[in-house]
ChimeraX commands (.cxc) that place a marker at each C-alpha (Angstrom):
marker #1 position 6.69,-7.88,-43.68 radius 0.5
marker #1 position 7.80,-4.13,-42.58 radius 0.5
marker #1 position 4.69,-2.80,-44.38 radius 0.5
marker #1 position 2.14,-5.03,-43.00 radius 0.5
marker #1 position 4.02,-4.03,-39.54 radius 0.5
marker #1 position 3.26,-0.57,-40.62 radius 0.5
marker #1 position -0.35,-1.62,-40.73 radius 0.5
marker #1 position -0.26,-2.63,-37.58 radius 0.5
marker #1 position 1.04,0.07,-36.25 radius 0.5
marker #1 position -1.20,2.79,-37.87 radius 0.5
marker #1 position -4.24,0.43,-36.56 radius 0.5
marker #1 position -3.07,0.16,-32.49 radius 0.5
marker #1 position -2.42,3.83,-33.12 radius 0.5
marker #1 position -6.52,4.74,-34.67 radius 0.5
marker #1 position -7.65,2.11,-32.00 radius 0.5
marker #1 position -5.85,4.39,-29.31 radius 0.5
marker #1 position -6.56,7.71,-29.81 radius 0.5
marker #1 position -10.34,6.51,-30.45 radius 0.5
marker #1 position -10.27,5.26,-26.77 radius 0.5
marker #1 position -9.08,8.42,-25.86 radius 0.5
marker #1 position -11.47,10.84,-27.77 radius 0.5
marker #1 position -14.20,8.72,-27.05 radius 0.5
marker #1 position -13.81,8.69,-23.39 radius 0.5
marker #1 position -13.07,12.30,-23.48 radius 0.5
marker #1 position -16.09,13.48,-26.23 radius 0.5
marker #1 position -18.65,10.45,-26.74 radius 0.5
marker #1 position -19.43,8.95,-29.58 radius 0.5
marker #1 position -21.38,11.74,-31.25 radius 0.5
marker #1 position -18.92,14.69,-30.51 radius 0.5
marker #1 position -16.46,12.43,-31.74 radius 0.5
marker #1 position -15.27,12.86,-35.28 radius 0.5
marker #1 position -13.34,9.82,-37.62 radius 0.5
marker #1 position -11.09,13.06,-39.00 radius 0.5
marker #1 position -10.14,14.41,-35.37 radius 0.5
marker #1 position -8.97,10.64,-34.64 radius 0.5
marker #1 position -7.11,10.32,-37.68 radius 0.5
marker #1 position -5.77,13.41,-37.48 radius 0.5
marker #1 position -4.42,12.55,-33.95 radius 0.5
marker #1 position -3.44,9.09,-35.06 radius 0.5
marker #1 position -1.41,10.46,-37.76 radius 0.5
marker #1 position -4.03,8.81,-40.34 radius 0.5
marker #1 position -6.41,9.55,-43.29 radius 0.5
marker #1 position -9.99,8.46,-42.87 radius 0.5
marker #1 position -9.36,5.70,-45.38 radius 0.5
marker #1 position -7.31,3.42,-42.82 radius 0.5
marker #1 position -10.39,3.44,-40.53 radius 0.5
marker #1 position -12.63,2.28,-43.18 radius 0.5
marker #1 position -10.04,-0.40,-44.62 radius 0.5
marker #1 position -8.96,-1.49,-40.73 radius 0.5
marker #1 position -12.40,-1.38,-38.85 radius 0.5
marker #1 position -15.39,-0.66,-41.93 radius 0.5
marker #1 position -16.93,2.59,-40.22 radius 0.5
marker #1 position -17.04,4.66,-37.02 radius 0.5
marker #1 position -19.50,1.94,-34.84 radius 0.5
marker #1 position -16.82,-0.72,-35.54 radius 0.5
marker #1 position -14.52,1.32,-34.24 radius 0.5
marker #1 position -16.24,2.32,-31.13 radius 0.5
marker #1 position -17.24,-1.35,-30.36 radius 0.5
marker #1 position -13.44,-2.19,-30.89 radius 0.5
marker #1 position -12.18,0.63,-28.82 radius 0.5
marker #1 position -14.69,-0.20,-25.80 radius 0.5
marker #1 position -13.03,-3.86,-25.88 radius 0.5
marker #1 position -9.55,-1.92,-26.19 radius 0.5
marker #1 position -10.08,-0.31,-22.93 radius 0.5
marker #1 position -11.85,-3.47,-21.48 radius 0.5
marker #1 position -8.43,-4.83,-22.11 radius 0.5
marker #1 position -6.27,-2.10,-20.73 radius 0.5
marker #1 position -8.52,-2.27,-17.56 radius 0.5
marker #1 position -8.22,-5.71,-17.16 radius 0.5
marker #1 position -4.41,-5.91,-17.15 radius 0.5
marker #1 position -4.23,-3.51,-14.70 radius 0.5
marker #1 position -6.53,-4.83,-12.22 radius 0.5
marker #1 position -6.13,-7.79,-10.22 radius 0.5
marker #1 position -3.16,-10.32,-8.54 radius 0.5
marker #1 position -3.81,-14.06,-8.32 radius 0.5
marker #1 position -6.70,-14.59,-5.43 radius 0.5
marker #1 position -6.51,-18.38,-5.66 radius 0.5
marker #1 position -5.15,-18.68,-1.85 radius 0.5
marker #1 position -6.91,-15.78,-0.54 radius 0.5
marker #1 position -9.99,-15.82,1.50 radius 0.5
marker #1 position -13.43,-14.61,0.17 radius 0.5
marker #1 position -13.28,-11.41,2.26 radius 0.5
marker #1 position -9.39,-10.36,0.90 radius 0.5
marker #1 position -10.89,-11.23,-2.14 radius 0.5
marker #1 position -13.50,-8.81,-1.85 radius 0.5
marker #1 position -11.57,-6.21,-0.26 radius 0.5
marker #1 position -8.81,-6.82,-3.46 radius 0.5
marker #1 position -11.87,-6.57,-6.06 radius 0.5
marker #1 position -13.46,-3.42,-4.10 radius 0.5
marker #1 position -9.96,-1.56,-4.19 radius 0.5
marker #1 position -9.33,-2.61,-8.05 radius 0.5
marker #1 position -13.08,-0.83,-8.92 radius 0.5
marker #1 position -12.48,2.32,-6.74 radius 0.5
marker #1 position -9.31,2.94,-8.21 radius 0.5
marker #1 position -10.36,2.55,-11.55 radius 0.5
marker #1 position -13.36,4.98,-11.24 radius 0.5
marker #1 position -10.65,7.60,-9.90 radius 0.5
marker #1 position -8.34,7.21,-12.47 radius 0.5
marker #1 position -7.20,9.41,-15.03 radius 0.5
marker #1 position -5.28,7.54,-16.96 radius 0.5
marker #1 position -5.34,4.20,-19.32 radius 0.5
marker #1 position -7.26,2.42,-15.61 radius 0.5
marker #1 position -9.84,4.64,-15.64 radius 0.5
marker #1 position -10.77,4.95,-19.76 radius 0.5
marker #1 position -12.96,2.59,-19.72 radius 0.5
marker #1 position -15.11,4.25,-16.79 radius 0.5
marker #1 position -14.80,7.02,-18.74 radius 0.5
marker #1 position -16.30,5.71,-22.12 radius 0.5
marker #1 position -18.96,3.70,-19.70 radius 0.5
marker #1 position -20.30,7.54,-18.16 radius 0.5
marker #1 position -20.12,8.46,-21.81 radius 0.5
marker #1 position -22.47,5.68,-23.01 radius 0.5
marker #1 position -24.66,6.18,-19.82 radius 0.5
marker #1 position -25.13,9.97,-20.63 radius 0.5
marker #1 position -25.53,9.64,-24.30 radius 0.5
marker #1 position -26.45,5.90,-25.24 radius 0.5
marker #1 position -25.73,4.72,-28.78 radius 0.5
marker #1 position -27.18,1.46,-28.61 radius 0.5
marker #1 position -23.86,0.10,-30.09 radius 0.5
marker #1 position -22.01,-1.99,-27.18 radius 0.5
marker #1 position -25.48,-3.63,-25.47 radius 0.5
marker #1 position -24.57,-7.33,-26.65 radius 0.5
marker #1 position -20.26,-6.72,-26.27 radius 0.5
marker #1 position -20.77,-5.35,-22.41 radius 0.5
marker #1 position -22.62,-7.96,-21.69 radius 0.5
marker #1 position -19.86,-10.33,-23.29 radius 0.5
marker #1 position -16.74,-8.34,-21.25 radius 0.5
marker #1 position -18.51,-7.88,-18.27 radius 0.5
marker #1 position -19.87,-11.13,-17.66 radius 0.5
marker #1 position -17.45,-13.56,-16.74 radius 0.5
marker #1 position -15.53,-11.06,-14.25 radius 0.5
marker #1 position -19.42,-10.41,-12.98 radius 0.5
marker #1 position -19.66,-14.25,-12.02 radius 0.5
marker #1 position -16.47,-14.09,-10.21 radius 0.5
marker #1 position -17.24,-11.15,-8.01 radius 0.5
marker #1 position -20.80,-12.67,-7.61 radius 0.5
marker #1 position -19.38,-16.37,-6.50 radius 0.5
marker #1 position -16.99,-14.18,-3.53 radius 0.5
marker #1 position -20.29,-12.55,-2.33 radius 0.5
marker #1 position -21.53,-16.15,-2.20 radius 0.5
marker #1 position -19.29,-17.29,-0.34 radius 0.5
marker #1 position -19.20,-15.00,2.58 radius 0.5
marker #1 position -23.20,-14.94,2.43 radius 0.5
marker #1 position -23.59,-18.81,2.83 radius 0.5
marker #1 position -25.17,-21.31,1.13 radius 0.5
marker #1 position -28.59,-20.90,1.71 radius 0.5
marker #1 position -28.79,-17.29,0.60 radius 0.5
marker #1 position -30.93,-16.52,-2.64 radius 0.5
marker #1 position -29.65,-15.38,-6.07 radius 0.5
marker #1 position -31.80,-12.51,-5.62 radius 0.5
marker #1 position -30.11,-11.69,-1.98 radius 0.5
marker #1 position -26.33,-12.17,-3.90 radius 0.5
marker #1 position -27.53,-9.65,-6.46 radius 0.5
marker #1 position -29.02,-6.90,-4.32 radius 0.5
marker #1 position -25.18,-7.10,-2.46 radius 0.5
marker #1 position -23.53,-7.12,-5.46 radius 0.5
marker #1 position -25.96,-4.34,-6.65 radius 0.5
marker #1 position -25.35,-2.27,-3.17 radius 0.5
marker #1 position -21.49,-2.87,-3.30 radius 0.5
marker #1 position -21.12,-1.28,-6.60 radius 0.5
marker #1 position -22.90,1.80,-5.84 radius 0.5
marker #1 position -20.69,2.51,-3.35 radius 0.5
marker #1 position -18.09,2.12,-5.76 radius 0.5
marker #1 position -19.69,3.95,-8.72 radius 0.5
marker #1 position -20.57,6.64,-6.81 radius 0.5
marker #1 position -17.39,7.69,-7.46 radius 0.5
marker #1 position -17.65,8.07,-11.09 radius 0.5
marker #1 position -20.34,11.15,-10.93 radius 0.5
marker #1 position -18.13,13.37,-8.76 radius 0.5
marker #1 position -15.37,15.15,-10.41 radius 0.5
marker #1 position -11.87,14.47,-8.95 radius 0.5
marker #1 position -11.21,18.23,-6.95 radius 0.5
marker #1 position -15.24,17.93,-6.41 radius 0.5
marker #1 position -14.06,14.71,-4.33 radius 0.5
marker #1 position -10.83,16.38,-2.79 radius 0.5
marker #1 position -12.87,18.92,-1.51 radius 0.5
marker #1 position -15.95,16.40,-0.59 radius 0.5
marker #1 position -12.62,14.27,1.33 radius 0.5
marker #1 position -11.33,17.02,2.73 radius 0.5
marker #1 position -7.73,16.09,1.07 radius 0.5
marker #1 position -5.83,15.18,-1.87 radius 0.5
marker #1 position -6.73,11.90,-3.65 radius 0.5
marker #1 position -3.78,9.88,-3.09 radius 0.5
marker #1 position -3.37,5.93,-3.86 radius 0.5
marker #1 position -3.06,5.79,0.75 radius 0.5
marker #1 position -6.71,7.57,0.27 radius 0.5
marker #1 position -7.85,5.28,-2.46 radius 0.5
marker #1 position -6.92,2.30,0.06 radius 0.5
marker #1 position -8.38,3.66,3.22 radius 0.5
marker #1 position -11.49,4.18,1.55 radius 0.5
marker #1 position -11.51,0.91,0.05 radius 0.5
marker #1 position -10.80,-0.84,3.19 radius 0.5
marker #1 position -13.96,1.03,5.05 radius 0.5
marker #1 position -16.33,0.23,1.86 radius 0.5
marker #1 position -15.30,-3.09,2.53 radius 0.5
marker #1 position -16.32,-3.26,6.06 radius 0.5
marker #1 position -19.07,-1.79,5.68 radius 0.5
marker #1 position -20.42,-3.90,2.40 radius 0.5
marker #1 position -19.38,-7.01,4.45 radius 0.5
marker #1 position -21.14,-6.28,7.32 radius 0.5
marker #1 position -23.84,-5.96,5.58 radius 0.5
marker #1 position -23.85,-9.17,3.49 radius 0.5
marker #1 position -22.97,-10.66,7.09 radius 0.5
marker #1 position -26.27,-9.08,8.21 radius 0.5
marker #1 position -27.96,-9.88,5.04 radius 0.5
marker #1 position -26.99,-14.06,5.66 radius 0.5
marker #1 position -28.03,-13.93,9.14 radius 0.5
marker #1 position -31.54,-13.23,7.90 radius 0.5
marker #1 position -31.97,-15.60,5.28 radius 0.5
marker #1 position -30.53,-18.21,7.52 radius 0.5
marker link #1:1,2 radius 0.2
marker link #1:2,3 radius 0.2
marker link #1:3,4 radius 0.2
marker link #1:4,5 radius 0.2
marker link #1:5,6 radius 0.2
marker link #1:6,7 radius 0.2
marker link #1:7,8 radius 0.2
marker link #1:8,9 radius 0.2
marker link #1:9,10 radius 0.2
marker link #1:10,11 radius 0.2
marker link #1:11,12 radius 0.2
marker link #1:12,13 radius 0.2
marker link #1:13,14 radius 0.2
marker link #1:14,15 radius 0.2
marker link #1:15,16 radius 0.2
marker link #1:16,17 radius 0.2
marker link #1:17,18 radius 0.2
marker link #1:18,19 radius 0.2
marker link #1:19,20 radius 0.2
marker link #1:20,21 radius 0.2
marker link #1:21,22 radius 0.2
marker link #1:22,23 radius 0.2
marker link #1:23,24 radius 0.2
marker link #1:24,25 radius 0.2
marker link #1:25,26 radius 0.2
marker link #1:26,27 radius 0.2
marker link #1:27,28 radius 0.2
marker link #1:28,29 radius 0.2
marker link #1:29,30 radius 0.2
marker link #1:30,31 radius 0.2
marker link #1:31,32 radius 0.2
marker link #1:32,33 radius 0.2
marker link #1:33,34 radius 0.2
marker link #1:34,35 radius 0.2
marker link #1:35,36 radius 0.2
marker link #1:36,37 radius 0.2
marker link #1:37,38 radius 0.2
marker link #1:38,39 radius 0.2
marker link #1:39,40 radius 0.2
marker link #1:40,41 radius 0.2
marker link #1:41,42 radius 0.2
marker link #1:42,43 radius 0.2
marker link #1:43,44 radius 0.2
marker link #1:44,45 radius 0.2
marker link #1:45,46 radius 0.2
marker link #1:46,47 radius 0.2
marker link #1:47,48 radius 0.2
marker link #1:48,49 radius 0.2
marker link #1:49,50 radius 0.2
marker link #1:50,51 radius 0.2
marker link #1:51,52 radius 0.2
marker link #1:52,53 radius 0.2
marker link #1:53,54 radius 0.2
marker link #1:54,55 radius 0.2
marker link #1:55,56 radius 0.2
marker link #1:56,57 radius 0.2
marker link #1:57,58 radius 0.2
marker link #1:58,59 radius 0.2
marker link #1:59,60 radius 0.2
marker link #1:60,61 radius 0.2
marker link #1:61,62 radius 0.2
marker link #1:62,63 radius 0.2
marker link #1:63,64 radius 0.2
marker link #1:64,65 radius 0.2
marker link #1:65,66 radius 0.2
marker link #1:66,67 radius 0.2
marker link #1:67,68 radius 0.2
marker link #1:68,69 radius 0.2
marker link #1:69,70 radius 0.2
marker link #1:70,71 radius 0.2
marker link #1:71,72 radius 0.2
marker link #1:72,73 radius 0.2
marker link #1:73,74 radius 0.2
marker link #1:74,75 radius 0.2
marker link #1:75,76 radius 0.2
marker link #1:76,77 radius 0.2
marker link #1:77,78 radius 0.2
marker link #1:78,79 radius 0.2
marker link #1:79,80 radius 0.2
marker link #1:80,81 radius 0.2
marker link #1:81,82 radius 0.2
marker link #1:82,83 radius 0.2
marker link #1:83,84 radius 0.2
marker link #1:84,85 radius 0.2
marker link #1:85,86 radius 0.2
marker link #1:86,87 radius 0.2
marker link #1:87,88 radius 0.2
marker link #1:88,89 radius 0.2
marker link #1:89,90 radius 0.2
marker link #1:90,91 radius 0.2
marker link #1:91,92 radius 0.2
marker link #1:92,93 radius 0.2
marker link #1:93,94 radius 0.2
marker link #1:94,95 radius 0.2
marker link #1:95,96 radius 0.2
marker link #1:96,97 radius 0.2
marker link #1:97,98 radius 0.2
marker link #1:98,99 radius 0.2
marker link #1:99,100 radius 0.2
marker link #1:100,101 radius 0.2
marker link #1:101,102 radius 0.2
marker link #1:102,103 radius 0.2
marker link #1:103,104 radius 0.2
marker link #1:104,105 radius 0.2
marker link #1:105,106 radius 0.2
marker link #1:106,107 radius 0.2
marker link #1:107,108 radius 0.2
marker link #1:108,109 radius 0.2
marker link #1:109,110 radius 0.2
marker link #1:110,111 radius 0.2
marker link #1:111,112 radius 0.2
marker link #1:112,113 radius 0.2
marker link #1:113,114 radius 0.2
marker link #1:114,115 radius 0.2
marker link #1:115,116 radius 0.2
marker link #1:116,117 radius 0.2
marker link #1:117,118 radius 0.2
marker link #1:118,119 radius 0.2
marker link #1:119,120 radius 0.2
marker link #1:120,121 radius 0.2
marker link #1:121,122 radius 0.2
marker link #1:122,123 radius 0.2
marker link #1:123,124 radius 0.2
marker link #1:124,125 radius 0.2
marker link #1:125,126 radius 0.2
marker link #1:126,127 radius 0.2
marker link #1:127,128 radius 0.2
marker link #1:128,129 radius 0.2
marker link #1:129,130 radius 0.2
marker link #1:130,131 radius 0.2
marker link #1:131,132 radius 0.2
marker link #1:132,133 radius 0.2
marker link #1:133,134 radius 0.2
marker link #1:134,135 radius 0.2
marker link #1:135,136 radius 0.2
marker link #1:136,137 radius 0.2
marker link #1:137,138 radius 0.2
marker link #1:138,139 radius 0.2
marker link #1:139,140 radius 0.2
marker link #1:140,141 radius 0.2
marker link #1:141,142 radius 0.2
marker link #1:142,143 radius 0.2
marker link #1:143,144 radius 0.2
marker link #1:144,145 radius 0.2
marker link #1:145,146 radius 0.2
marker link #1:146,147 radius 0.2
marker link #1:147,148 radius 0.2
marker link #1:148,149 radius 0.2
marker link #1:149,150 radius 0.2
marker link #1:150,151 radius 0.2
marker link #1:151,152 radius 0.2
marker link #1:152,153 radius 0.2
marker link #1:153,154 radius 0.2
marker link #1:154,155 radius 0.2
marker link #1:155,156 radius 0.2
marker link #1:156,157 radius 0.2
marker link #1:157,158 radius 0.2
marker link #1:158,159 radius 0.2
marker link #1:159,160 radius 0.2
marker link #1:160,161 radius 0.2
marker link #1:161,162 radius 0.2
marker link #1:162,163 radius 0.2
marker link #1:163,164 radius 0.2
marker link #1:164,165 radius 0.2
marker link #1:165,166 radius 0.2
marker link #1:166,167 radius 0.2
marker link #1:167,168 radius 0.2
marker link #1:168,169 radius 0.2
marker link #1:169,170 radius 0.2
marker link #1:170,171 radius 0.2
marker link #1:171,172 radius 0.2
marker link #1:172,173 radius 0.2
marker link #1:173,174 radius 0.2
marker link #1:174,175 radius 0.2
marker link #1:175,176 radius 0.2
marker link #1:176,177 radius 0.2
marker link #1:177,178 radius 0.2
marker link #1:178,179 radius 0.2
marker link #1:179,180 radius 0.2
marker link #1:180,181 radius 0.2
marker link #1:181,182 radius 0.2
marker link #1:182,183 radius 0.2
marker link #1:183,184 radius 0.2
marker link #1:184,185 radius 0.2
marker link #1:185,186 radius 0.2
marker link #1:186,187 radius 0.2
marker link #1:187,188 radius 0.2
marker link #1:188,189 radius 0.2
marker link #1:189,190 radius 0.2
marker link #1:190,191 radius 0.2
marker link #1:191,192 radius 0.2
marker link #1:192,193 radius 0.2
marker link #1:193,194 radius 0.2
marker link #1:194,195 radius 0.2
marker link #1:195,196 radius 0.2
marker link #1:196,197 radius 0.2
marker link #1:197,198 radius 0.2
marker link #1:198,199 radius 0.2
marker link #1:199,200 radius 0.2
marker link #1:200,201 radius 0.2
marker link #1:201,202 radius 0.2
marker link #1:202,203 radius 0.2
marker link #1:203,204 radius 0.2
marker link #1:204,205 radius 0.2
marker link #1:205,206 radius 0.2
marker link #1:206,207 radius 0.2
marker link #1:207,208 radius 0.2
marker link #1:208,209 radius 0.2
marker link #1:209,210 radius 0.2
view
């Protein structure tokens, strides 16, 4: 029992400091040795726990899927469509300003967009795609019902920009850009005005199609 314990131990530990160096590095500046050797590992547990270095990157992206996700969001079951929005809008702005565990997986998504590996195509679409249906029914929702799938896409489309935005501008880049320190009140206040402004405009964009 205590040595497969062990094992388990040694793997969460690999699985962790890939997340990190892969986040930090990429996957082709990373190397299996530099993760071992920050794991406390030889090579030989990542081929006996995950079979080579794209297993391991594949795992780690769902790793920091993971992390992300228990982070992110309260129960919205009694909340209207618009807190709901506002709650989903301040959960993806503060994870593409994060530094920490929250914001790895931003981190290893820039990575992948700067240096694609072809590895993770079918997996993101597998993480990504329930919490993608949620966010697209709340934009539903405050659009109406006679709005198109194509008019619920463009806002979902135009809401994340704002968001991601955010992600290509280094952190004192954005202090200076702000004019102040990046604080969690900041984070709010400019989640609370992206989502005014994205709900005008689905507002707007429902008035048309209606």
């Amino acid at each position: 029992m205590a040595q497969r314990e062990d094992g388990k131990e040694t793997r969460s530990r690999i699985l962790n400091c890939a997340c990190e160096m892969f986040a930090a590095k990429g996957y082709q500046a990373t190397k299996v040795a530099d993760i071992c050797k920050m794991a406390g590992a030889n090579v030989a547990a990542v081929n006996y726990y995950f079979g080579d270095k794209a297993t391991l990157y594949t795992e780690a992206w769902q790793q920091a899927f993971k992390k992300c996700s228990e982070l992110a969001l309260p129960d919205l079951t009694d909340t209207s469509p618009e807190e709901q929005l506002r709650i989903h809008i301040h959960s993806l702005i503060q994870n593409y300003t994060d530094q920490g565990d929250w914001g790895q997986f931003t981190r290893l998504y820039l990575m992948e967009l700067a240096n694609p590996t072809g590895l993770i195509h079918n997996i993101w679409h597998e993480l990504i795609e329930p919490k993608r249906q949620i966010f697209l029914g709340i934009i539903r929702k405050i659009i109406g019902t006679n709005s198109t799938d194509e008019a619920v896409i463009f806002c979902e489309m135009s809401i994340f920009n704002q968001c991601r935005a955010l992600m290509a501008i280094r952190p004192h880049d954005l202090e200076y850009l702000l004019g102040q320190p990046l604080s969690q009140d900041l984070i709010k206040r400019l989640a609370d005005h992206v989502t005014r402004f994205s709900l005008a405009g689905i507002r707007a964009v429902g008035k048309r199609k209606a």
